[in-house]
C-alpha positions in Angstrom: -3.5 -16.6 -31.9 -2.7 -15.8 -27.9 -0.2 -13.6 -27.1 3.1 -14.6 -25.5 3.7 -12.2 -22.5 6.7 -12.7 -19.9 6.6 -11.2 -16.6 9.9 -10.7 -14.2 8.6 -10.8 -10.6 11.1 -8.6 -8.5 11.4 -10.0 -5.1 12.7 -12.5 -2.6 10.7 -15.6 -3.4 9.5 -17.3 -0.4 7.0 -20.4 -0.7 5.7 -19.7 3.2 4.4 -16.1 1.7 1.0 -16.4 1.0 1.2 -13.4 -1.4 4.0 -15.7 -3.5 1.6 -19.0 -3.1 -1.3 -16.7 -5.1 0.9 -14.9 -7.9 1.7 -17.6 -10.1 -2.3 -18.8 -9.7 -2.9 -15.1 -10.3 -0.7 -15.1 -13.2 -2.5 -18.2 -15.0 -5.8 -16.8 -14.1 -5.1 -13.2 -16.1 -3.7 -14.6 -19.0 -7.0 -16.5 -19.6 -8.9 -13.1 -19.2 -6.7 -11.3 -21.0 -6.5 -14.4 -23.5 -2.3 -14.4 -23.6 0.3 -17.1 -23.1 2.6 -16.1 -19.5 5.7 -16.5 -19.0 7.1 -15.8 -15.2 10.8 -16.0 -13.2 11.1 -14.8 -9.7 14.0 -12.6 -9.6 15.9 -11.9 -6.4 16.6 -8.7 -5.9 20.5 -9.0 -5.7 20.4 -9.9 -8.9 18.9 -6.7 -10.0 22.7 -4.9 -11.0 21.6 -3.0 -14.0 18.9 -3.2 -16.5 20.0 -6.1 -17.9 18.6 -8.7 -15.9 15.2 -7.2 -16.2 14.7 -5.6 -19.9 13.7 -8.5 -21.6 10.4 -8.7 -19.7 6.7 -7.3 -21.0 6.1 -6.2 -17.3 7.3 -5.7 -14.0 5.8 -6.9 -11.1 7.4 -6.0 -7.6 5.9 -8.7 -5.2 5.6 -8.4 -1.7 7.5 -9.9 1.4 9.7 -6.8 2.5 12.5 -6.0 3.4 14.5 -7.2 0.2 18.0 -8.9 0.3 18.8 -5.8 -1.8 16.7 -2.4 -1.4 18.7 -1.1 -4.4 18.0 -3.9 -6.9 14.4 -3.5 -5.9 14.6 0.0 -6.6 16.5 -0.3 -10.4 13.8 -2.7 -11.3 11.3 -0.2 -10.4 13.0 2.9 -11.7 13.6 1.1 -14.9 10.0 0.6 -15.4 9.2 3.7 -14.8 11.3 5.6 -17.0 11.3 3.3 -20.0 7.7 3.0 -19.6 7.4 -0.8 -18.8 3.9 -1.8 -17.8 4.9 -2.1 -14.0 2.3 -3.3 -10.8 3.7 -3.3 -7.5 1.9 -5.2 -4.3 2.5 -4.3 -0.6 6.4 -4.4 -0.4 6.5 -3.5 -4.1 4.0 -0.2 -2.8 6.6 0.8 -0.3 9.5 0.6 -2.5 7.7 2.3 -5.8 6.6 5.7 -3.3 10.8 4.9 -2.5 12.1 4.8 -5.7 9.7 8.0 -6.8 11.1 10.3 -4.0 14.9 9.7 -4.2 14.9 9.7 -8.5 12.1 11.9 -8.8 11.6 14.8 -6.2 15.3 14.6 -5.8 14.9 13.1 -2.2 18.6 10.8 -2.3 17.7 10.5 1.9 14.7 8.7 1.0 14.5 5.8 3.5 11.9 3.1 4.6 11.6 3.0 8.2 11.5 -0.9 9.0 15.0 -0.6 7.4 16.7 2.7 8.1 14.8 3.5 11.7 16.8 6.3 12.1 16.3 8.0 8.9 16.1 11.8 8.5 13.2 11.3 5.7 11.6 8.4 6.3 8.5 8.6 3.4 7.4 4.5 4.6 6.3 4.5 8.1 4.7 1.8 10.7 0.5 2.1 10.2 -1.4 3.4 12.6 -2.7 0.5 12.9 -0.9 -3.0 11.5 -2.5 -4.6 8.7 -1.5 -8.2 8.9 -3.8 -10.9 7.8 -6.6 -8.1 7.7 -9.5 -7.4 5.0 -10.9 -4.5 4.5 -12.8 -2.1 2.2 -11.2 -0.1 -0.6 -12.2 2.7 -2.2 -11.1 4.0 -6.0 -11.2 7.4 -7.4 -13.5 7.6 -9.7 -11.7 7.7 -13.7 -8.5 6.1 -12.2 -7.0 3.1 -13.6 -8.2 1.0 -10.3 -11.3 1.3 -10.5 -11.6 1.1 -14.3 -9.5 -2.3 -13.5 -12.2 -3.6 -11.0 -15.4 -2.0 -13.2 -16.6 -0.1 -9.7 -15.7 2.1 -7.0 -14.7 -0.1 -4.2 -13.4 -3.7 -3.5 -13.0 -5.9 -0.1 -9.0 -6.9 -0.6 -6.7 -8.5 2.0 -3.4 -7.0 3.4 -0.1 -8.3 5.3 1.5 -5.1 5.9 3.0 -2.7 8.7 4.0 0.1 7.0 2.6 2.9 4.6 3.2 6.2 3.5 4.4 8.7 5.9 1.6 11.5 6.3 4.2 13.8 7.0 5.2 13.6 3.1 1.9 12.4 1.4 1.3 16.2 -0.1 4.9 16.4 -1.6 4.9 12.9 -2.9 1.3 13.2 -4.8 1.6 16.4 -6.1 2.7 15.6 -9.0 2.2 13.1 -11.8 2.5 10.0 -8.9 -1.3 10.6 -8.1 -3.6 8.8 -4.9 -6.0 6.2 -6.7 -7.3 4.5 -3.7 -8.1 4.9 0.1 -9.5 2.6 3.0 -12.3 3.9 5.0 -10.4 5.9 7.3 -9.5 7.8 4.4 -5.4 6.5 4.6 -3.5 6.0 1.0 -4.2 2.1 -0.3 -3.0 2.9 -3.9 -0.8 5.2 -6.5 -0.7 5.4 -10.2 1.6 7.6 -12.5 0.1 9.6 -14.8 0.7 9.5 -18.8 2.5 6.1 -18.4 1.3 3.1 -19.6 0.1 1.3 -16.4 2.2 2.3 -13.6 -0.1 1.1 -10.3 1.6 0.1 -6.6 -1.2 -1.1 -3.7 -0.5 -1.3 -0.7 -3.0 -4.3 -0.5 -2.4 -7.6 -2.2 -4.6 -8.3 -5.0 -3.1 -11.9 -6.2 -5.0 -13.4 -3.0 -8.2 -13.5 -5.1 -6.7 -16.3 -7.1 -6.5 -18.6 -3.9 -10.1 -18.5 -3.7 -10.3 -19.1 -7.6 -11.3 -15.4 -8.6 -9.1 -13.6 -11.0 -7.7 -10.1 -9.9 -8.7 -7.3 -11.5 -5.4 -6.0 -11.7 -3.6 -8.8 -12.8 -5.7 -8.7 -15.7 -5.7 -5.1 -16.3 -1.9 -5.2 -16.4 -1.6 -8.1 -18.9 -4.2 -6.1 -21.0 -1.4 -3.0 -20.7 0.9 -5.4 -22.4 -0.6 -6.8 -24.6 -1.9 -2.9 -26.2 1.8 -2.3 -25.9 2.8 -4.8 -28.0 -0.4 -4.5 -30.7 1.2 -1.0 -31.3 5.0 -2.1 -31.0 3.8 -4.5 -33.7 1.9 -1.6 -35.6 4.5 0.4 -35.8 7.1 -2.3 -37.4 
């Protein structure tokens, strides 16, 4: 018997975004892998007020197409999976906002800001790229053990981007010196992926995985967090 496995996509759906035309293809794709029944809604992010809009979903998926309506609700949703352990994957605006969320409620940082938003921000941790990364593909690499490249079954990947902004350099030592660990890097060596140690799956890209699926291939990652799920709710069930 499948699974049944219901994902809350925490964003601004927008059917121009080719990230939002992949997920749900994405979606269908990894729940054939990972042989489970999906269920997806697109929340808005203003609609993100407390917890309650987002508890009753499996996972967490913050989607790209930054900035939000509401930085904040993003934020909760992310938090939320964090600290209550919800298997949580967060794509190029969802990156952004999970290195966000982690360095105003973890490393105490309340002046936190994202640049594109807050220009004139004392400690701005997302910054414009060196160089833009719209509509670009490019080589990734994974750290070897890490829950990237144990997703993809190798140590690098070709994925595509529509970005701007990353992590400001100026802060990366702070921000990954603790359990929030680096998991990937592009050739030039710059921060492409995060993961949080001793939580279930907790994995932000600055990349966009789901843009496999247009092409028919199912992404690694997708899968890997519907498998994170589904163990989740094999012990839940377990334990009853």
């Amino acid at each position: 018997m499948k699974s049944s496995i219901s994902i809350g996509l925490i964003g601004d759906h927008n059917a121009a975004v080719v990230a939002h035309q992949a997920i749900p293809r994405a979606l269908e794709l990894a729940g054939e892998r990972a042989t489970a029944a999906v269920r997806y809604e697109w929340i808005p992010t203003e609609e993100v007020e407390d917890e309650s809009r987002i508890r009753g979903f499996d996972g967490l998926w913050c989607i790209p197409a930054s900035p939000y309506r509401s930085m904040e609700g993003a934020l909760r949703a992310i938090r939320f999976a964090r600290e209550q352990r919800r298997p949580f994957l967060g794509t190029c605006g969802g990156f952004q906002h999970a290195i966000i969320e982690y360095a105003r409620n973890v490393l105490g940082w309340a002046d936190a800001e994202h640049a594109e938003t807050a220009p004139n921000a004392k400690r701005p941790v997302i910054t414009p790229l060196a160089c833009a990364l719209v509509e670009k593909t490019d080589t990734v690499r994974f750290y070897e053990g890490s829950l990237v490249a144990l997703a993809y079954g190798g140590l690098e990947a070709s994925e595509g981007y529509h970005c701007s902004y990353g992590i400001n350099p100026e802060f990366l030592s702070a921000i990954v010196s603790g359990p929030l660990r680096v998991s990937a890097r592009d050739r030039a060596g710059e921060v492409r992926a995060v993961e949080l140690e001793g939580h279930p799956f907790f994995v932000a890209t600055l990349f966009q995985p789901e843009r496999a699926a247009l092409t028919g291939r199912t992404p690694p990652l997708a899968t890997a967090f519907f498998r994170a799920i589904v163990a989740m709710q094999t012990r839940t069930s377990a334990a009853l």
